[in-house]
N, C-alpha and C positions, 0 to 999 in steps of 0.2 A: 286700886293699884293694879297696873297690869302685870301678867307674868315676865319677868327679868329686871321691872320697875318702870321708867320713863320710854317712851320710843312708840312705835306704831305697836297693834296689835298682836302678835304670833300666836297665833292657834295651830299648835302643832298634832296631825291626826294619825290613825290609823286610816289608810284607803278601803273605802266600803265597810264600815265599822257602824252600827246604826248609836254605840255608846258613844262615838265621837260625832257621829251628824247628830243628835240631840245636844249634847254639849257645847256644837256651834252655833246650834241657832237661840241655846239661852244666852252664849257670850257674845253673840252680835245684839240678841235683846237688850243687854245690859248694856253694852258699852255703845250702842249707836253712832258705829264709823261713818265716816261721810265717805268710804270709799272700801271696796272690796278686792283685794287681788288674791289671784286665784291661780295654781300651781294647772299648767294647760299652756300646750302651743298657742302662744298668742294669734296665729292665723284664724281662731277659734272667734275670735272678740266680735266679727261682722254676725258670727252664726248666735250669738249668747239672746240674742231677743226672741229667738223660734222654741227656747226653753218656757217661757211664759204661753204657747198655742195652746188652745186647746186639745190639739192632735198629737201632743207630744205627751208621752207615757214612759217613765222608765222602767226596765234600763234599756238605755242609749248607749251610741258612742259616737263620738267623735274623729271621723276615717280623714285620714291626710294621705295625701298620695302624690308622687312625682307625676308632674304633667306630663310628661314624656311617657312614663312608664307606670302606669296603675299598679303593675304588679308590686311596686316597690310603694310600702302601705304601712301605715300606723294607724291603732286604733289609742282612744285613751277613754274607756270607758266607764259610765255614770249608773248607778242603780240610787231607786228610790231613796235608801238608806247608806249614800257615800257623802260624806261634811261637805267634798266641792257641790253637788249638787243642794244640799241642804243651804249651803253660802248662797248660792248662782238665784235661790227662789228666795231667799230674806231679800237679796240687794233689789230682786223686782218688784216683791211685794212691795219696799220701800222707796221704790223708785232711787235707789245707791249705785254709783255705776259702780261696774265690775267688769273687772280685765281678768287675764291670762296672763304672764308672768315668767313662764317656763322659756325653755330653748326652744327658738320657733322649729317649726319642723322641717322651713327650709334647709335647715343645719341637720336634723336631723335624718332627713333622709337626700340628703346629697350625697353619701357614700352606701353603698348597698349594701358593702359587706359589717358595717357599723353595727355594733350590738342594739336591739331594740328597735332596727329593721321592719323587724318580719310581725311588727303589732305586739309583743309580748313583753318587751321593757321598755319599746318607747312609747310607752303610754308618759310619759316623763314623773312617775310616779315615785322612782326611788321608795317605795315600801318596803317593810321590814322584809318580806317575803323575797324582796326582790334583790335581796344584797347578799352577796358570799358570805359577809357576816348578819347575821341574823340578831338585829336589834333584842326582839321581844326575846328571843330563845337566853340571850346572856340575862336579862332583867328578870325572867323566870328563874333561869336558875341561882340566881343572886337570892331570889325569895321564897329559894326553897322548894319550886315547882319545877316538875318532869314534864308538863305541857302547856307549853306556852299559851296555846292558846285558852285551856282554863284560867290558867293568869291572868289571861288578857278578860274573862272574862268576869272573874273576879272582883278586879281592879276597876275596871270600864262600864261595862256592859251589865253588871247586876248594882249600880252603884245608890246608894240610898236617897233619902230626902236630903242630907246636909251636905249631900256633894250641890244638889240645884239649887240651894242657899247660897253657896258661892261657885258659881260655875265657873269662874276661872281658875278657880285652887289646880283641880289636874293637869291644866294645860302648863302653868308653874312647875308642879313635879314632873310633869312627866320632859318639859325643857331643862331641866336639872337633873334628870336623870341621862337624855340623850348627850346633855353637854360631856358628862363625866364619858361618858363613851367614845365619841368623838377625838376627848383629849385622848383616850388609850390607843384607838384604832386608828383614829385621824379618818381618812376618806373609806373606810371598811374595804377596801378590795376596790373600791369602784372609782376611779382618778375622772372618768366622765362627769361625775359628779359637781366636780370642783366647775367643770364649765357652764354645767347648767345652772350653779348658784351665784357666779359671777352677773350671769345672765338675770338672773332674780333681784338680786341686788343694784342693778341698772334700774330694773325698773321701780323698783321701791326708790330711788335718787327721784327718778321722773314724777313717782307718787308724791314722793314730799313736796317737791317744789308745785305742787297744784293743788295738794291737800293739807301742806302742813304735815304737822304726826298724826293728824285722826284718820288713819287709816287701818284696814286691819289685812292678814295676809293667810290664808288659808293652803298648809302645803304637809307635808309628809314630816311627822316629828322629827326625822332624823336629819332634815335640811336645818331646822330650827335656831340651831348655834350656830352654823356659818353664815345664816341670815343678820344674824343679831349681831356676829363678831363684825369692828370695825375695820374696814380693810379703804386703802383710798383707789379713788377711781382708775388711778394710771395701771394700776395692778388689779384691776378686775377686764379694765381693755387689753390688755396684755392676752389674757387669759384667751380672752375673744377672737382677737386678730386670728387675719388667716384660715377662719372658716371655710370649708366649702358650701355655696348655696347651688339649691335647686328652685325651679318653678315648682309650688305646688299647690294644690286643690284642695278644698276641703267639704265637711256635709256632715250632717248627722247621719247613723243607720242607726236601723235597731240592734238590740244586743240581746242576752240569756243571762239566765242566774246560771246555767249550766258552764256558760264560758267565764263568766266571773270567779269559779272555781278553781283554785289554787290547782287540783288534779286534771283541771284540762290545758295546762300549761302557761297558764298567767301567771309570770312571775310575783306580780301584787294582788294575787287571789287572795281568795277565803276560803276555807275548807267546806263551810255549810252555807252558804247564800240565804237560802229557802228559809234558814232558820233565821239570820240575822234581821230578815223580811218581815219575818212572822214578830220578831222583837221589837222591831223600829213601827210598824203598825200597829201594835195590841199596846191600847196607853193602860190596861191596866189585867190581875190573872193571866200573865201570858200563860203559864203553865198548863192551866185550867183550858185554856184558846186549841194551845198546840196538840195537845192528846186530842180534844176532840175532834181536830184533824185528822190525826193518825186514825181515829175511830172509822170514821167517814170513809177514808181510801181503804181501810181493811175490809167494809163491810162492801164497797164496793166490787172486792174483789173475791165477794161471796164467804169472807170469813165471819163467823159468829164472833160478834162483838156488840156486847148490851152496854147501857149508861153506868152498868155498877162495873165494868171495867176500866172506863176512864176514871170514875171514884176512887177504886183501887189504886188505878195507876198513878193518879195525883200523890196518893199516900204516900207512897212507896218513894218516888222521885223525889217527896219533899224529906222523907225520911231518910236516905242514901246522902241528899246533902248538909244535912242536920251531922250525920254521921264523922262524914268526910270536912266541917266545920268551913262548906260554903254557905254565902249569905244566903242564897235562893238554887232550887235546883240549874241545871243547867243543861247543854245539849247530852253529857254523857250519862246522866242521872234518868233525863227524860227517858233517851233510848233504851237503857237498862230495864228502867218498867214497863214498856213497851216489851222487848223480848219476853220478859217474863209472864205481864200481865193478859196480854192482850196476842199475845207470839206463840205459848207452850213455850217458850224457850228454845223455838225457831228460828234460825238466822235467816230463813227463804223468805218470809214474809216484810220482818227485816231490813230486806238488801231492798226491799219494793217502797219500803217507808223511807230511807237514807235516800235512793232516789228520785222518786216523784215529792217527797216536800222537804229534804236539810237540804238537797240540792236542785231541783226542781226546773221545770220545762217556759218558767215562764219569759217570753217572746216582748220586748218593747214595743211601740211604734212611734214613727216620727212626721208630721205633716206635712200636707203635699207643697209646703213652700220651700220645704228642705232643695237646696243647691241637688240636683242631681243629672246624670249625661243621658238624653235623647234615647238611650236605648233603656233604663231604667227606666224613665216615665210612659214607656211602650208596655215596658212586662206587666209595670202596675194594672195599666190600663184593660190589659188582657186578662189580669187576676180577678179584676176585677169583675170583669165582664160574663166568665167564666164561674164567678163566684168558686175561684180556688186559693184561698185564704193557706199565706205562709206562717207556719206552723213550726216551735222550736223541739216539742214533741214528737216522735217519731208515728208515724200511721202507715195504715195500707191505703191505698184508694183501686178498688175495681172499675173498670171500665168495660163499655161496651161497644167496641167501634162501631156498631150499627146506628147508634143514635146519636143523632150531630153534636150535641153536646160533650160527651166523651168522647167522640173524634177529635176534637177542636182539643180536648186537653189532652190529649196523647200527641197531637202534633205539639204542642207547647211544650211539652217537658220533651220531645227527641229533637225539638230544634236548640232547647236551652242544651240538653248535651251534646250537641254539635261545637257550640259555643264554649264547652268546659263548664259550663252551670251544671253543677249537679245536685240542684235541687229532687227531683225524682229521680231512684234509683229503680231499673225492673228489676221484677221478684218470682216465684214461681206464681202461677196463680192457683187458686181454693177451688174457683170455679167450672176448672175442665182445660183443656188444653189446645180448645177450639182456635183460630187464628182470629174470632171476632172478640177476644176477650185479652185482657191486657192487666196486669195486676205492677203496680209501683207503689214501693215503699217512700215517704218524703218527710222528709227534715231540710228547715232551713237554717242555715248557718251563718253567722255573721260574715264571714270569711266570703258569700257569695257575693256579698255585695262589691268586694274586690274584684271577683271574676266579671261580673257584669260589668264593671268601669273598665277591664281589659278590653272587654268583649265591645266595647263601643267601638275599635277602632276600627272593626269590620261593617258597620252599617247603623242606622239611627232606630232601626227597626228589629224587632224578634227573625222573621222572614228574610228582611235582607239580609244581617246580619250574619247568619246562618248561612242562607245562599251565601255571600261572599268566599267565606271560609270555606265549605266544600270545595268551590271551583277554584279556593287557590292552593289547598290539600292535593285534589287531582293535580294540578298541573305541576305541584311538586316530588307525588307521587313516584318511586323508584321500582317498587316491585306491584305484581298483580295481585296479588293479595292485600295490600294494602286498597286497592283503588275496589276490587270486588266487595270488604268490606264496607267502603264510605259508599259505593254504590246502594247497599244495603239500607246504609241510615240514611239518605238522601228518602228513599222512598217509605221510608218509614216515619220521617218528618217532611214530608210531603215538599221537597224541594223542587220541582219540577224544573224551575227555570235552570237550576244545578246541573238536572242530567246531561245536558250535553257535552260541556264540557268533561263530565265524568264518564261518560260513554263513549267520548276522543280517546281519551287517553286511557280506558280501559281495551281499547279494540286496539292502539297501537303496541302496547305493552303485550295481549295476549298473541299478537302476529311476528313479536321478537322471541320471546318467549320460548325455550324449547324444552325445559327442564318440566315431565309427567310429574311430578311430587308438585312444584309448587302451579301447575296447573290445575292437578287434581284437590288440588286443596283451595281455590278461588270457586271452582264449581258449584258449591255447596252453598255458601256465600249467594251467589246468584240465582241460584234456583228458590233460595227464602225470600230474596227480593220480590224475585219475580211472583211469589207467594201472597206477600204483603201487600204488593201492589192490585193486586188482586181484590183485594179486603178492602183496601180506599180508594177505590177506583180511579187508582191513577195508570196513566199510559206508558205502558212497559214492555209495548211492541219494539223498538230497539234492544232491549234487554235484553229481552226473550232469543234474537237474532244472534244476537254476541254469545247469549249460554248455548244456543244450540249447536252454535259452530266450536265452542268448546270443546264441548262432549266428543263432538267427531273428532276433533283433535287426540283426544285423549282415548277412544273409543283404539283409534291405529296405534298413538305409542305405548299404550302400558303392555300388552303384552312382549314386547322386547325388552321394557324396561326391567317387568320380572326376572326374566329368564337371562339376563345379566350378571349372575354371580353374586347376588348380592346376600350379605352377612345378615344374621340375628338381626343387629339393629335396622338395617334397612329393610328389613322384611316386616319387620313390625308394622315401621311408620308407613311401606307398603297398606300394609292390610287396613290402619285406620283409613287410607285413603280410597281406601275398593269400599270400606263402606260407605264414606261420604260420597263417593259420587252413584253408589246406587241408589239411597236416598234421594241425590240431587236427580236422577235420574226418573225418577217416580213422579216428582213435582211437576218437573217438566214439561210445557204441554205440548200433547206428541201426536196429532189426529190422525194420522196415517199408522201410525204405530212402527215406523219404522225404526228409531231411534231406541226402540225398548227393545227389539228384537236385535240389531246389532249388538247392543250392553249385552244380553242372553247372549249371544254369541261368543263374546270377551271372553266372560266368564266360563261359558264349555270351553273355551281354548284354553285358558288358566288350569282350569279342572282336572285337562288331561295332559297336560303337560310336564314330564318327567322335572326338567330343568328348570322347574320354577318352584321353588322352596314350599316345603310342605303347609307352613301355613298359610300361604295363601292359595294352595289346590286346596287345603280344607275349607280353607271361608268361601273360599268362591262356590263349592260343593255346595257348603251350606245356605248360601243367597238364592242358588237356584231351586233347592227344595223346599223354600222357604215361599218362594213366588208360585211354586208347581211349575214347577218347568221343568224339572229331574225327576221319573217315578223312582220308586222306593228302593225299586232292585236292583236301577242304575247305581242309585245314593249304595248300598250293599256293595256291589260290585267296584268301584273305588275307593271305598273303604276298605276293603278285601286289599287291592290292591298297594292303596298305600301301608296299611300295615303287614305286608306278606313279609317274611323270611329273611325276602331280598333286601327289603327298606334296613336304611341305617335307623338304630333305635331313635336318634334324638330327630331324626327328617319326618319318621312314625307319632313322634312325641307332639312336631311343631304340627301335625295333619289335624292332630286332637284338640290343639289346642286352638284352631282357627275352625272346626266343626263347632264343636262344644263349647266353644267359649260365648261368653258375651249374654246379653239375655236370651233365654227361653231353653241356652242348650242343654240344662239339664233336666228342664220335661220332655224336649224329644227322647233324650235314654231311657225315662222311665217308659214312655208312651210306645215306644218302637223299640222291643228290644229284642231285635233282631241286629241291631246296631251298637245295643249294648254288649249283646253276646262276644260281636267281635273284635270289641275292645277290651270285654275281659278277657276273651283268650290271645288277643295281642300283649298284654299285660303279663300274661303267667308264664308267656314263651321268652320275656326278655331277660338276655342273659343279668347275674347278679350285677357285674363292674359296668354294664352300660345302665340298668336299672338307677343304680346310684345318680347315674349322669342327668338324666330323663326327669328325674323326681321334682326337682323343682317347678319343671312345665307343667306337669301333670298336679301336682301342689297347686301352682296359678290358678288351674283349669277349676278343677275341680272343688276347692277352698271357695270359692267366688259363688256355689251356687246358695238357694235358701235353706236354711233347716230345715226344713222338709223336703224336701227334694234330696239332699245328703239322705237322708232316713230311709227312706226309696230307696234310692241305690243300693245303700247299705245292706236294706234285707234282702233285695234283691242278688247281691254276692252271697249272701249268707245262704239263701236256700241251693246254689249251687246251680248245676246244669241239668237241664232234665222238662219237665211240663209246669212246673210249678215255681220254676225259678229261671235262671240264665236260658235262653231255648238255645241249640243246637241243631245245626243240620236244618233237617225238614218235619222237626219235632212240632207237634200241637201248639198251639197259641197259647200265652200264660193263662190262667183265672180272671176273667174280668176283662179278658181284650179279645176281640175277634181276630183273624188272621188277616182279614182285607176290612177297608170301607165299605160301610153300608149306606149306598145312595139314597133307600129309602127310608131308613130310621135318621140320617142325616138333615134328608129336606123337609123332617117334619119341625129343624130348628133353626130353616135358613131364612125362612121370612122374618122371626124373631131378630136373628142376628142382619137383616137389613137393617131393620127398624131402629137396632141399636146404633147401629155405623151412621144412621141418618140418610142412607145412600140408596133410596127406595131401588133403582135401577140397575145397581152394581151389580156384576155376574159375580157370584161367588163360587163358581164351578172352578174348579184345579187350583183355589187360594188356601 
């Protein structure tokens, strides 16, 4: 007898449930349907024969997407242990055809703003998870249970020998339990529902007339009674009429247990994957299986973990469900003796086990006849070739731009984020901070595989592709910062054919342009360029042309722009900008040197320049003494100045905090504190009601530097004025500092400090 008595099969499931793909494929054992339908965009039915490839590994998914519009995308995804997947390989092993059955996707994704859009309900899966009303949560607590999903696992998933003696019994109860629901809630919250099982029931009409009843129908329990219920045709077209359609495309990708995961926003998730994985594969001791897992990744992570702790842990886990009066332990029982056994009662170790195996990094694939767009069979192509193998797991990968090999994969991953692929993300690197070393972090994500099908509309290739996009960024490009940026990744992913057009419209942009802020803020930008390009020897003699007439640009307006009036805020965003283009200025390549000694110039002018806001006569101070371009007494003597008498305290305050600020300034005070002196007695001369006002700068300043260096200072105030502390006047040098440089104890540590910088030839005389 089938469950509800005469009529086609209904096997109604949970999605991705390994206790319902085992219970499908004993009741399609038993009942041998001559035909299988299967809850899935029927656009799916050309793709159902590439699940039988050798190349295909779940989990998969199923990507539908508007022809027009890739971005507009459903996935309906398949793991080893989901009942449609378990159905989809019974119907092939047994040569049974098998359909799709759902609301095709062209309905689906004909409206964009339509729920289940964006891949996360229109998987057309209607799962309990996936309803305002939560099927299992009501069935739980009907039986007495706070968590559904122990119910679920209960009921299902730990079920005994005399459940697989009649495997259709659950499918029975558990249609009699959904029906009583249904009668209460009717559509649970979800009215879409109602159309996508008219749509169902269409095709089970079409099923009979070609199969008779021996069919069977594998879909989400909660469809199960409005499948069964009799309703006549004119009122299921009704339902239909009036759809909107789209053109669309379809393909297999691969998929994650990590996205299969209820907490990565799939509405018909599971909460542990990893675990349901390890359930559906281990036919027999899962228990005994899973700990020794957990053993394995703890030992790998250099925790002591011997065989009498999985012993233990077994005990314990079977004891907890003995307790609590489950059939067999279960995932919260496992974890439990895990923390205890094998943890100290750790949650950090823990949070390492819940994530690498209940929820876990493992990555599908799908074979290379899978449907896929011109630019996709390029990247394989290249991954291939490369041997950089996409990975659901997160990693680092170092590179070495010196060697072609890791050339070739750094232009690949800056041309893929050109594109919006952001498979490689950069990271800081481990290995030094040289410009031939390149450190990216990579995970792949289901989700890319959308961008890549966007990204086709720009070229059939990685290169062109890329190229197209830049050159049509530039030509859309509005401000100079924008275009100084794509300049940037252009040479970074080796665009070349790009630069032109991006050095068009970077030259006409910087020639309108009048505004020093966002001028001085594009400089920086191009001087890295110009860096990089360097490193992959691409040609960046135009680049170089447009930065250096820049700089002159900015060389004539910032000092007026300083000395402009400008408030707190604008003196700020000033002084980040004096630093980026001194940096920019450094790169630079300057072989006359004339270009560094006008910047040197700027900055004296800044320096002594009444009418130009304290903090940026302090920074600018401090860049030149910083390069040796300012002696000591100078740097004295304007310090002197800005904090004399005259100065308003807080114009004293912004002096200090553009000197001192930033890295290094609080080992100049320890090291020279002849400088220090005359900030602490700037300090003790300001009056108490401007003090208050001042405090927060000097707060900034000062707060920012390292504990040790605070410590310093510290004792340094403490011992007061005198030889041994603060100096004054023309008082002796403290303990442990001479009063000048010694050139000759100096150079007996300058060759060292070549050696270090790698710059055998550098002059380090007045650096």
């Amino acid at each position: 007898m089938r469950p509800g008595g005469t009529g086609p099969l209904l096997l109604g499931v949970r999605h991705h449930g390994p206790g319902s793909a085992r219970a499908v494929r004993a009741a399609l054992d038993r009942a041998r349907p001559r035909a299988v339908l299967i809850e899935g965009p029927p656009e799916g039915d050309a793709l159902l024969a590439l699940a039988a490839e050798p190349g295909m590994r779940p989990p998969v998914a199923l990507l539908a997407h508007a022809a027009d519009d890739p971005g507009r995308a459903a996935f309906w995804p398949l793991a080893a242990f989901s009942p449609e997947w378990a159905a989809i390989r019974w119907a092939q092993a047994g040569q049974v055809p098998v359909r799709f059955i759902d609301l095709p996707a062209a309905h689906t994704l004909a409206v964009p703003e339509e729920e289940g859009a964006d891949g996360q309900d229109a998987d057309g899966r209607g799962g309990a998870g996936a309803l305002p009303l939560d099927p299992l949560a009501v069935l739980a607590e009907t039986a007495g249970y706070e968590d559904p999903e122990q119910w679920w696992e209960d009921v299902v998933e730990h079920r005994g020998s005399g459940a697989v003696r009649d495997p259709l019994a659950a499918f029975g109860a558990l249609e009699e339990a959904m029906g009583a629901l249904r009668e209460t809630y009717g559509d649970g919250g979800r009215p879409r529902d109602l159309v996508r099982e008219a749509h169902m029931r269409q095709r089970m009409r079409a099923a009979r007339r070609e199969f008779g009843e021996d069919y069977a129908v594998v879909c989400g329990a909660w469809h199960v009674p409005a499948l069964r219920a009799r309703t006549t045709v004119a009122a299921d077209r009704a339902l239909l009429a009036g759809l909107p359609r789209t053109k669309v495309e379809t393909t297999w990708v691969p998929w994650t247990h990590r996205r299969l995961a209820r907490a990565g926003g799939y509405g018909a998730g599971v909460t542990s994957p990893g675990w349901y994985a390890h359930l559906f594969a281990s036919r027999d001791r899962p228990v005994e299986r899973w700990l020794t897992k957990v053993a394995g990744l703890l030992r790998e992570e250099d925790l002591q973990v011997s065989p009498s702790h999985v012993i233990e842990a077994v005990r314990l886990a079977e004891t907890l469900a003995a307790v609590r009066g489950r059939p067999v332990p279960g995932l919260g029982e496992t974890l439990e003796a895990v923390r205890a056994v094998m943890c100290d009662g750790s949650d950090v170790p823990l949070a390492l086990v819940e994530d690498r195996l209940v929820v876990g990094d493992v990555l599908g694939e799908v074979p290379d006849a899978a449907p896929a767009v011109p630019l996709q069979r390029d990247l394989t192509r290249r991954q291939r070739s490369l041997r950089l193998k996409a990975e659901a797991r997160e990693r680092e990968l170092e590179l070495d731009l010196r060697k072609d090999g890791d050339a070739a994969k750094s232009l690949l991953l800056h041309r893929l984020r050109m594109l919006g692929v952001d498979w490689g993300v950069p990271a800081p690197s481990r290995a030094g901070t040289g410009t031939f070393r390149e450190t990216w972090r990579l995970r792949w994500e289901p989700e890319l595989s959308v961008r890549v099908a966007e990204a086709g509309v720009w070229g059939t290739t990685v290169l062109g592709a890329a190229t197209a996009k830049a050159a049509a960024e530039a030509a859309a490009a509005a401000e100079l910062g924008e275009v100084t940026a794509l300049a940037e990744r252009c040479l970074l992913a080796g665009l070349s054919q790009a630069l032109p057009a991006v050095l068009r419209a970077l030259a006409d942009l910087a020639a309108l342009d009048t505004d020093v802020a966002r001028l001085a803020k594009a400089l920086p930008a191009l001087a890295r360029s110009l860096r990089y390009g360097d490193v992959r020897g691409t040609d960046s003699a135009a680049l170089g042309t447009v930065a250096a007439g820049l700089a002159e640009r900015i060389c004539v307006a910032l000092p007026p722009a300083c000395a402009a009036g400008l408030d707190a805020d604008g003196a700020a965003e000033l002084r980040g900008h004096l630093d980026g283009v001194h940096g920019a200025v450094a790169l630079l390549s300057d072989a006359d040197g004339g270009l560094r000694e006008r910047w040197s110039a700027v900055l004296r002018q800044l320096a002594g320049r009444d009418s130009v806001p304290g903090l940026i006569r302090g920074r600018a101070v401090r860049l030149l003494l910083d390069e040796g371009r300012l002696p000591a007494a100078e740097t004295a003597r304007l310090m002197g100045l800005a904090l004399s008498p005259a100065a308003s305290p807080a114009d004293a305050a912004g002096w200090i905090e553009g000197f001192a600020g930033g890295s290094g300034g609080g080992t100049l005070l320890v090291h020279d504190e002849r400088l220090l002196g005359l900030v602490d007695a700037w300090l003790v001369s300001v009056p108490e009601g401007a003090f208050i006002d001042v405090l927060p700068l000097l707060r900034r300043t000062f707060g920012a530097y390292e504990p040790g260096v605070k410590r310093t200072l510290g004792e340094l105030a403490r011992r007061g004025p005198g030889p041994r502390g603060i100096p004054t006047g023309a008082a002796p040098a403290p303990e442990g500092f001479a009063p000048d440089l010694d050139p000759a104890r100096a150079s007996a540590a300058a060759e060292v400090a070549r050696l270090l910088l790698g710059a055998p030839d550098l002059a380090l005389a007045g650096r």
